[in-house]
TIRO-534552 format. One line per field, with one value per residue (C-alpha): residue in three letters; x, y, z. Coordinates in steps of 0.5 Angstrom, whole numbers. Layout:
<recs>
type <- [ala / ...] $
X <- [X / ...] $
Y <- [Y / ...] $
Z <- [Z / ...] $
</recs>
This chain:
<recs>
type <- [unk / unk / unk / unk / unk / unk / unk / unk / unk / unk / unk / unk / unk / unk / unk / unk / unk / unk / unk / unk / unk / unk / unk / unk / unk / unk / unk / unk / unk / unk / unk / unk / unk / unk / unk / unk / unk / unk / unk / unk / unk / unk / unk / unk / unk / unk / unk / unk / unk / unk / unk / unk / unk / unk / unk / unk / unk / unk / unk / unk / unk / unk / unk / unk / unk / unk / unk / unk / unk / unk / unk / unk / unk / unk / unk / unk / unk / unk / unk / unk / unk / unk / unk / unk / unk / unk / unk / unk / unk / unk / unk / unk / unk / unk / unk / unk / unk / unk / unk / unk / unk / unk / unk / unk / unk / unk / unk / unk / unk / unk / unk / unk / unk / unk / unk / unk / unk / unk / unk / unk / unk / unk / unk / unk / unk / unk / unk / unk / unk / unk / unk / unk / unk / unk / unk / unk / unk / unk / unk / unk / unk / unk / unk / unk / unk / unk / unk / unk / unk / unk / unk / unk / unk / unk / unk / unk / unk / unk / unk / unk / unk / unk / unk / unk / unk / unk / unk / unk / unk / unk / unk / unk / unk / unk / unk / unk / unk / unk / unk / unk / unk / unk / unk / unk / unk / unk / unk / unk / unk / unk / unk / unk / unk / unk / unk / unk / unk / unk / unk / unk / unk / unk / unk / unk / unk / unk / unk / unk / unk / unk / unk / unk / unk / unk / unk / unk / unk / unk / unk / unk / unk / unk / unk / unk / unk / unk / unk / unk / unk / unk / unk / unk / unk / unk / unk / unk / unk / unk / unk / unk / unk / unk / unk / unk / unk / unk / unk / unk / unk / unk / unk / unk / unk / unk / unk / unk / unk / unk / unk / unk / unk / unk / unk / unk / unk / unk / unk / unk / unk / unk / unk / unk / unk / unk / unk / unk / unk / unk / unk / unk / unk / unk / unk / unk / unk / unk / unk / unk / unk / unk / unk / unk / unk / unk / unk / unk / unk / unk / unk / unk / unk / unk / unk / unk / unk / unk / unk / unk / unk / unk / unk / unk / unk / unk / unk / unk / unk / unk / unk / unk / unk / unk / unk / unk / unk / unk / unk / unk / unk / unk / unk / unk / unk / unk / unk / unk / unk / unk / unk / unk / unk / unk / unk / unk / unk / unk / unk / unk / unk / unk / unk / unk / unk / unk / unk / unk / unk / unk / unk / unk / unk / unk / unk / unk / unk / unk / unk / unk / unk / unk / unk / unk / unk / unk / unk / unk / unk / unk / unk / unk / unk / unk / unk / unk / unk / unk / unk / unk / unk / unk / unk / unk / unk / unk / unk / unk / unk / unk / unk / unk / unk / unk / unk / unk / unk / unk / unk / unk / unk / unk / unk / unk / unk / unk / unk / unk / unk / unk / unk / unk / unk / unk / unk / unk / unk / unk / unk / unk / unk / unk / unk / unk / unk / unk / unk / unk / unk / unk / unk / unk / unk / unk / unk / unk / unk / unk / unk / unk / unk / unk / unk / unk / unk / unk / unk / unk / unk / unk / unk / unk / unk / unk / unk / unk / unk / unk / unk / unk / unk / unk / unk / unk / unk / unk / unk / unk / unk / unk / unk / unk / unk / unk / unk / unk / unk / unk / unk / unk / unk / unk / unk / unk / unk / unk / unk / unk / unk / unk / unk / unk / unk / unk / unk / unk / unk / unk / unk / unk / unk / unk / unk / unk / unk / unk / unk / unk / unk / unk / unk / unk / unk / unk / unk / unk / unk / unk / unk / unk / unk / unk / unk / unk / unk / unk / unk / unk / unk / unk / unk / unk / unk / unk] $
X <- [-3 / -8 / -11 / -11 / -19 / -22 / -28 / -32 / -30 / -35 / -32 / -32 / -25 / -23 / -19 / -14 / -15 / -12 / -17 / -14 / -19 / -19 / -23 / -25 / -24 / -21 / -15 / -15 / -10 / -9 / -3 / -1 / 0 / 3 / 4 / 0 / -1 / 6 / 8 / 13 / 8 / 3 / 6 / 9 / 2 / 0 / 4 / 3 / -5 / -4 / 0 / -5 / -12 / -12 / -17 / -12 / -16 / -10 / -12 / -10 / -14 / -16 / -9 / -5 / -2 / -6 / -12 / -15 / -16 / -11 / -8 / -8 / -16 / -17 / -15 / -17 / -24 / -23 / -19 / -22 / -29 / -25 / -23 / -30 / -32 / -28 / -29 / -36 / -35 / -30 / -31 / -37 / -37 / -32 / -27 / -20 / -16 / -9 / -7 / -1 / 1 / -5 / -9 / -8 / -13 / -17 / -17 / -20 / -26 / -27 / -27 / -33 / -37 / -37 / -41 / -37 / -30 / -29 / -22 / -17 / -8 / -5 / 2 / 5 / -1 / -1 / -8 / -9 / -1 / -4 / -4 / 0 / 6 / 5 / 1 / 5 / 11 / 11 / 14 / 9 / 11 / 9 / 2 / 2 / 3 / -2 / -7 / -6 / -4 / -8 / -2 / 6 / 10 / 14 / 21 / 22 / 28 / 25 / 23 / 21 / 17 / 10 / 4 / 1 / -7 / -10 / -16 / -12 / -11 / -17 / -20 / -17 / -23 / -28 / -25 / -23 / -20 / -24 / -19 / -23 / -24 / -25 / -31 / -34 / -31 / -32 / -39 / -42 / -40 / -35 / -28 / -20 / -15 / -6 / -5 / 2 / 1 / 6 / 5 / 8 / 13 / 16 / 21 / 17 / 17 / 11 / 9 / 3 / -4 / -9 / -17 / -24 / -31 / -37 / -39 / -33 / -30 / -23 / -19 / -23 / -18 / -13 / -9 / -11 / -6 / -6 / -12 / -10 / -14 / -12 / -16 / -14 / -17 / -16 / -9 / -4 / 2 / 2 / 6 / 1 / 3 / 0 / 2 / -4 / -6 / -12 / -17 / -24 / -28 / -34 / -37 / -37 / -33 / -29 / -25 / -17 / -16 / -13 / -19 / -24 / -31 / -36 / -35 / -42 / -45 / -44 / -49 / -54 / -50 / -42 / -38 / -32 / -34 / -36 / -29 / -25 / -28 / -26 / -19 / -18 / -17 / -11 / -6 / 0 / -3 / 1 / -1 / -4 / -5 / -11 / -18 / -22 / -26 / -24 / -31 / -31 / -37 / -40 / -38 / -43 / -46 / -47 / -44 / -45 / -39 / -35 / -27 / -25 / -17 / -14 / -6 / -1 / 3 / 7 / 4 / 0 / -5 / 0 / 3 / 1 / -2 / -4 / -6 / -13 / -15 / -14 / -18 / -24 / -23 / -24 / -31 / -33 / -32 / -31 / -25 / -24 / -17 / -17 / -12 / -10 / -10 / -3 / -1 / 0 / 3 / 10 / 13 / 11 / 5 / 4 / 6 / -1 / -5 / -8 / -11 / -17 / -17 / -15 / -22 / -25 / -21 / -25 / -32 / -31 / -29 / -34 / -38 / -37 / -36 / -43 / -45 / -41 / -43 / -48 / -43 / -36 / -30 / -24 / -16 / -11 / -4 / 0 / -2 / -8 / -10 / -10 / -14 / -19 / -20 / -21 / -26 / -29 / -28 / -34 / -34 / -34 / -25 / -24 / -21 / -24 / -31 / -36 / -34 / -34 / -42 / -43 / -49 / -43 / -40 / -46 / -45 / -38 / -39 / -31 / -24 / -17 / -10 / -5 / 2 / -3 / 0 / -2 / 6 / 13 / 18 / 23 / 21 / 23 / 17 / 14 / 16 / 11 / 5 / 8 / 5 / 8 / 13 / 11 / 16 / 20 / 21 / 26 / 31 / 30 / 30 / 32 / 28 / 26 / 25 / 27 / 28 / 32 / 28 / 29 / 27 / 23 / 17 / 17 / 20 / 14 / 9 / 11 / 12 / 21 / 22 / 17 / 18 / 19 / 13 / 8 / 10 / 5 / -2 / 0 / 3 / -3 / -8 / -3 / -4 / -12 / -12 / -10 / -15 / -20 / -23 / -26 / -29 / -35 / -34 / -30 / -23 / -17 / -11 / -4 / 3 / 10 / 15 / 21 / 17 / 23 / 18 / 12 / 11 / 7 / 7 / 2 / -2 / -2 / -4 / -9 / -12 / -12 / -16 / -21 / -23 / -26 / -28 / -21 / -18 / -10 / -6 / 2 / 5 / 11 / 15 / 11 / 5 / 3 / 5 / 13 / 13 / 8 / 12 / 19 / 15 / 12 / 20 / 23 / 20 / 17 / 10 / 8] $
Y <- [66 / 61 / 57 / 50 / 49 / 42 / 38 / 32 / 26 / 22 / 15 / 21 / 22 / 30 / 32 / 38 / 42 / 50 / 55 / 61 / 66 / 69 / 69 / 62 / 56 / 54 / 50 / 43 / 40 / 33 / 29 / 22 / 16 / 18 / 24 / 31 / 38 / 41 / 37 / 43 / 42 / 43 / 48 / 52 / 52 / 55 / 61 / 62 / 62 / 67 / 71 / 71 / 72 / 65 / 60 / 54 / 49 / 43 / 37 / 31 / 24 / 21 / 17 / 22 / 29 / 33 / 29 / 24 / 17 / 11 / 12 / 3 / 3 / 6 / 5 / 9 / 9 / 12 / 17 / 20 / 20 / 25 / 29 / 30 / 31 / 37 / 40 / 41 / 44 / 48 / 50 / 50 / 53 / 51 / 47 / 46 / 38 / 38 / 31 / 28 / 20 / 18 / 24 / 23 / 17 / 20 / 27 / 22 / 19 / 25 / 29 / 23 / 25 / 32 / 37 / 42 / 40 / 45 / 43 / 37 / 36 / 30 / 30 / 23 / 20 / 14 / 10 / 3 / 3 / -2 / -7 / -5 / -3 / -7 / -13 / -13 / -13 / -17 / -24 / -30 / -31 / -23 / -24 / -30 / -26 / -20 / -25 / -29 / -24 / -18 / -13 / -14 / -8 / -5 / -2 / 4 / 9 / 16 / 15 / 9 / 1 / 2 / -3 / -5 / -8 / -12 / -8 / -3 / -8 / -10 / -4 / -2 / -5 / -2 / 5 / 5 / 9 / 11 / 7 / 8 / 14 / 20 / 22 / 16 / 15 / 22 / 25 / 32 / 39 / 41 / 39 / 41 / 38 / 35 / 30 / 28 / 20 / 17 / 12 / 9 / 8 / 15 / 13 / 10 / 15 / 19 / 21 / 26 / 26 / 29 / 28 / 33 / 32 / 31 / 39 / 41 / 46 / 45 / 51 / 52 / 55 / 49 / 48 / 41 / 35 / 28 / 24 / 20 / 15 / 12 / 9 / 6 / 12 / 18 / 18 / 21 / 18 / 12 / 7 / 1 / -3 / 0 / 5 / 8 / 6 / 2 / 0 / 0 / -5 / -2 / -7 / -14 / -13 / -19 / -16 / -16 / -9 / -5 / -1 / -3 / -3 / -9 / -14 / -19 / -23 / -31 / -32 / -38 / -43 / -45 / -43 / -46 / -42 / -36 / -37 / -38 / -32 / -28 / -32 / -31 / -22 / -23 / -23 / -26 / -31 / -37 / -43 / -47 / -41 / -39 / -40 / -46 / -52 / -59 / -62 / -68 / -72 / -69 / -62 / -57 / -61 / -59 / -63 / -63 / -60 / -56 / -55 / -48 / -45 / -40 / -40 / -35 / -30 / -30 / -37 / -41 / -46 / -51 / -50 / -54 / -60 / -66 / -63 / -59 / -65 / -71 / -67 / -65 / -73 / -75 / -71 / -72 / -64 / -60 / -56 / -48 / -45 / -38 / -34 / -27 / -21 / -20 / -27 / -32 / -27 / -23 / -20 / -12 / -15 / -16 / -9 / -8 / -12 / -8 / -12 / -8 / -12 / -19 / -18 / -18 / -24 / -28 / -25 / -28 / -34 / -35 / -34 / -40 / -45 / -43 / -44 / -51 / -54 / -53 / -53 / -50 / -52 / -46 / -48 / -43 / -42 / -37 / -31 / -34 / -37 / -29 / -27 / -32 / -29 / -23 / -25 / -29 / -26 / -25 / -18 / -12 / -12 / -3 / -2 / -8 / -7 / -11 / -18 / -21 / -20 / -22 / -28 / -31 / -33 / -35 / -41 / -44 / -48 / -49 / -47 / -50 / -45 / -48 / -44 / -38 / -31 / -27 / -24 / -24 / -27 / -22 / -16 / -11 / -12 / -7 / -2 / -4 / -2 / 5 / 11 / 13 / 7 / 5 / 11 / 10 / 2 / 1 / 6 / 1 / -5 / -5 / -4 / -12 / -18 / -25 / -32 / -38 / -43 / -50 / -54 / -52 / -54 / -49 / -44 / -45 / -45 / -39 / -32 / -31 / -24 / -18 / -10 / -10 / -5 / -11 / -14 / -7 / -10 / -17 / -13 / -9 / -16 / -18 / -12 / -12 / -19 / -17 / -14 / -21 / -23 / -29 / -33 / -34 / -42 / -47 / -47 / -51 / -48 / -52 / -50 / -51 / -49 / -49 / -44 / -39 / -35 / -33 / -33 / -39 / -36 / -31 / -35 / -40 / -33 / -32 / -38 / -38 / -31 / -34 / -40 / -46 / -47 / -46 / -52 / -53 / -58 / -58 / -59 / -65 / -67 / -73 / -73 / -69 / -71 / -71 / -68 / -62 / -62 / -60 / -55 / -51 / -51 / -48 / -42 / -35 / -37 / -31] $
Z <- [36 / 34 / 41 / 42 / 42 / 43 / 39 / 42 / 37 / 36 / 40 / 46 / 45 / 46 / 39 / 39 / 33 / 32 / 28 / 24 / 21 / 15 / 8 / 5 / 3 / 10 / 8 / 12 / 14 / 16 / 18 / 17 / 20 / 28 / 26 / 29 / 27 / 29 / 24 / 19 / 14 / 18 / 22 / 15 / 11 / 18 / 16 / 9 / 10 / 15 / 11 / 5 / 10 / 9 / 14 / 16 / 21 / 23 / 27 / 31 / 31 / 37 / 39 / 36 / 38 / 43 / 43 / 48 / 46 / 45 / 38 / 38 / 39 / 32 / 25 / 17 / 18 / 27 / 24 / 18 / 22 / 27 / 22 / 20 / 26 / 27 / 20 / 21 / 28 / 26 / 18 / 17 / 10 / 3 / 6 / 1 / 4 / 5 / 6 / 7 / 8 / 10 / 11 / 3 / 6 / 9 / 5 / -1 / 3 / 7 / -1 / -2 / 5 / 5 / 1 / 3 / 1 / -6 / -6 / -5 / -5 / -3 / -1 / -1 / -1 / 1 / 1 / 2 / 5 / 10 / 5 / 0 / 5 / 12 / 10 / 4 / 7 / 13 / 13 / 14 / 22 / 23 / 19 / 24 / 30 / 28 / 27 / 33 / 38 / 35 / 34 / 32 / 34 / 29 / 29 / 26 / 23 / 26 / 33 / 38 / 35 / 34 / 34 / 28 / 30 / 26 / 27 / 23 / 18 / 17 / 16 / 10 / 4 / 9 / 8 / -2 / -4 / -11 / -16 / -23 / -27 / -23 / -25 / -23 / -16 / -13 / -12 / -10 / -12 / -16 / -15 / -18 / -14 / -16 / -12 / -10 / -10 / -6 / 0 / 6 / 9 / 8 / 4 / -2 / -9 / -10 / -16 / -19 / -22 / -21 / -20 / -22 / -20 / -25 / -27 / -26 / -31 / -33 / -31 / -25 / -22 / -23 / -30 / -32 / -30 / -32 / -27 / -21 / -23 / -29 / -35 / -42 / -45 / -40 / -39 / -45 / -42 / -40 / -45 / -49 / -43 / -37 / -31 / -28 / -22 / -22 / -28 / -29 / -33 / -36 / -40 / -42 / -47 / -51 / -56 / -56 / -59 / -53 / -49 / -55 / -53 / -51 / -57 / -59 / -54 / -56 / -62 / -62 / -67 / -66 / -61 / -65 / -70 / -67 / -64 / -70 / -73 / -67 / -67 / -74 / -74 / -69 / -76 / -72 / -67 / -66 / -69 / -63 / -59 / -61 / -57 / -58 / -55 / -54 / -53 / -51 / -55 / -61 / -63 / -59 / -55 / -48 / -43 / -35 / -33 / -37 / -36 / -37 / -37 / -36 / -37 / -34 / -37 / -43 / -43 / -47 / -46 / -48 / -42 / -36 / -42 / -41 / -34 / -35 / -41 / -36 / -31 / -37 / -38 / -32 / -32 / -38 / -39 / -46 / -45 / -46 / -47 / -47 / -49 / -45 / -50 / -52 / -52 / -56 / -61 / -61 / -55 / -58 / -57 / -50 / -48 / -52 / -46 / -40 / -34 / -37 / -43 / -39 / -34 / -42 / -43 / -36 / -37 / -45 / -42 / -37 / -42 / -46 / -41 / -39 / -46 / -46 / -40 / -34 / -29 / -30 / -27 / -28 / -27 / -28 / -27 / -24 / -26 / -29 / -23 / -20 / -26 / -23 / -16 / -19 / -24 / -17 / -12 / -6 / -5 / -10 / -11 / -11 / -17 / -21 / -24 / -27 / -27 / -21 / -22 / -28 / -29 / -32 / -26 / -22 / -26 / -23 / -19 / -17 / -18 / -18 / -18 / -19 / -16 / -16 / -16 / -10 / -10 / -14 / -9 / -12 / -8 / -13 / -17 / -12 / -17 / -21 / -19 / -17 / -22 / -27 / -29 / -36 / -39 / -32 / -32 / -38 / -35 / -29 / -31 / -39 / -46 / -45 / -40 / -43 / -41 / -46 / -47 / -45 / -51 / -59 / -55 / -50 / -54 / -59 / -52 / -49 / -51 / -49 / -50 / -49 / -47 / -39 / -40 / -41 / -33 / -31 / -32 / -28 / -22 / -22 / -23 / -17 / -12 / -14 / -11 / -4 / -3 / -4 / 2 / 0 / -6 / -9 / -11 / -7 / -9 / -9 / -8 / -11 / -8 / -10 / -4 / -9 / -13 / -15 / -18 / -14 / -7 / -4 / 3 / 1 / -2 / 3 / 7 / 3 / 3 / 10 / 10 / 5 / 10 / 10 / 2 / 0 / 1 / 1 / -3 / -3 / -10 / -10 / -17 / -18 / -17 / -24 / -31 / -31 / -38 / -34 / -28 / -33 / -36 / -29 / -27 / -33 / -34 / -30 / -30 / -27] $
</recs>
């Protein structure tokens, strides 16, 4: 049998590991989140490589197993230095990672640092479940405690409570996980891998996909799989509506085709006109849904301030007037009402959008309010609202490219979210970012999601019954949002507490982590418009 042998981790910590020779590639194996290397799965792929010839090198991080260290001093990116550290003391040469759970994690960062690595499985893979599963999951007093105290102890089915640090949580956006198409995300020599994405906690559904990098041939010893990291155009069986597990946005494109590429940059003249012509291609769009300019003075010309809208899903602009016209008002602003691809439109329509196409829909909107005033005020509502972090948000968001930096937004001068979307008060809708659910979710959930409408008017303002696929791109618009630190522009944000749809204790939470620049203001019925006040209450806004 193998020995257990011990390396030099880089914080000076002793690590375990256990070497079986044999031919190469080395199959690596790293364990998840408190587990080690006598894990069965360790233990059984052991045995297979040591049956067929196999090198097999297992491993404990610092904290974990056999190894020196404190397993609450560490976190991802601790974690995933040990085991480069023993993989390059210990396999010098091609190496094939094995991760699961976490080790899917680290397997995916390590596959990005390591020339070596020629090949790479993920069982369960469960990258980012330090936001998408303990944050995501805690209530507002435990997020409260981690912040506060530096650690929450968890309790847990299998074995004694945990601690969960806020060291840990923290470090998740330092350590992405690729989320655009893979050829893109990972760098380095050719790799063919299947990746069984699942997650945390352990009893979160995996599903599979599977990533090569650039050069690699198709059938290098690998039958070709679906990619992990979908796009609209590389993956052959996701529904119109989504189910990838993330998006990236390659251009400026303003078009409402699904997966379309950069539309026209706005021309010199009319932006009214320029709009209409756009407008006018979309054959079924409702009357007073489409995209348009109320100028505030003389038609076309530039203002000092513009007032840019963005409404929420299954909305219209309609939906929160008079309140962005009093506002424009009351600045002397021209005002834009954009439209989200699929809105406005009928319900078959909404499974066409993407939240790649939406992010399409911010930049153009940027766009104009450049074009129509010298500083740009944007509000939007609910999903709108989180459309808006995304478009803004200070630092690059994984998953989410190419709009955050465009030179449209360095014109903003400030944000307003109303009843923002950071998080669905039904927990189910976490189902809705897994992958896989655009043929998955209507044996779940139904063929269609609806609402009857409280009046013609809001009938006439809101698309009511739309395929249960369309509700993919806002939960993954949703998801992306989490991993916002902060805000280019000052920010109001404006919370309901009786909000029945979205959570506002997230977005109080977010606005927290955003600090000084995002100011927080409570939302009582009264102080808006009553007919406004009617309309936010009588449908999902989300």
């Amino acid at each position: 049998m193998p020995e257990l042998r011990h390396v030099d981790g880089p914080r000076g910590d002793r690590l375990a590991c256990v070497k079986t020779e044999g031919r190469g590639p080395c199959v690596v194996f790293l364990s998840g989140y408190r587990s080690d290397m006598e894990g069965t799965k360790a233990v059984h792929l052991e045995g297979w490589a040591r049956a067929r010839g196999q090198a097999f090198l297992r491993l404990d991080y610092a904290g974990h197993g056999a190894s020196g260290g404190v397993f609450e001093e560490g976190c991802i990116g601790d974690w995933a230095a040990d085991a480069e550290s023993v993989i390059r003391a210990m396999a010098p040469g091609p190496v094939v990672l094995v991760g699961s759970s976490m080790g899917g994690w680290i397997g995916c960062l390590l596959a990005r640092r390591l020339p070596e690595v020629a090949g790479f499985i993920g069982i369960a893979a469960a990258p980012d479940f330090t936001e998408d599963g303990f944050w995501a999951g805690f209530s507002e007093d435990e997020r409260q405690q981690v912040m506060e105290t530096g650690q929450l102890l968890m309790p847990s089915a299998y074995e004694d409570p945990y601690v969960v640090t806020r060291r840990l949580i923290e470090d998740e956006p330092r350590q992405p996980c690729p989320a655009g198409p893979p050829a893109d995300a990972l760098a380095g020599p050719p790799v063919a891998g299947h990746l069984r994405r699942g997650g945390q906690p352990r009893d979160r559904p995996a599903a599979s996909g599977s990533y090569r990098r650039p050069g690699c041939p198709p059938d290098a010893g690998q039958t070709r799989r679906p990619p992990l990291f979908y796009t609209r155009d590389a993956c052959p069986d996701r529904s119109r509506a989504g189910g990838g597990s993330g998006v990236t946005v390659t251009g400026r494109g303003l078009s409402e085709r699904p997966g379309g590429g950069p539309g026209p940059e706005i021309p010199a003249g009319g932006v009214s006109d320029w709009l209409a012509a756009r407008e006018a291609g979309v054959v079924d769009l409702r009357p007073g849904a489409e995209k348009r300019v109320l100028w505030a003075g003389r038609p076309e010309a530039r203002t000092d301030w513009a007032v840019v809208y963005v409404h929420g899903f299954s909305a219209s602009a309609e939906e929160l007037r008079p309140l962005p016209d009093r506002v424009a008002g009351g600045l002397g602003a021209n005002l834009f009402f954009t439209r989200l691809a699929g809105h406005g439109r009928d319900g078959a329509a909404m499974a066409e959008a993407s939240l790649e196409d939406w992010m399409r829909d911010m930049t153009e909107a940027l766009a104009v309010g450049r074009r129509i005033g010298r500083r740009v005020l944007v509000m939007g509502c609910s999903t709108g609202a989180t459309l808006i972090a995304l478009a803004l948000a200070r630092d690059k968001v994984p998953g989410v490219a190419e709009v955050a930096g465009a030179p449209e937004a360095a014109e903003v001068a400030g944000a307003v979210l109303l009843s923002p979307n950071f998080g669905l008060r039904d927990r189910r809708s976490a189902i809705l970012t897994w992958p896989g659910m655009g043929r998955v979710l209507p044996l779940i959930l139904g063929p269609e999601r609806g609402f009857v409408p409280r009046n013609a008017g809001h009938a006439a303002a809101w698309t009511t019954r739309y395929p249960v696929g369309a509700l993919i791109p806002m939960a993954r618009a949703v998801q992306a949002s989490r991993r916002v630190r902060g805000l280019s522009v000052p920010v109001l944000t404006v919370l309901d507490p009786g909000d029945t749809v979205v959570d506002p204790r997230i977005s109080r939470t977010m606005a927290a982590r955003w600090g000084p620049r995002c100011r927080r203001s409570g939302w009582a019925t009264g102080t808006i418009p009553p007919a406004t006040s009617s309309r936010a209450r009588s449908c999902p806004r989300a």
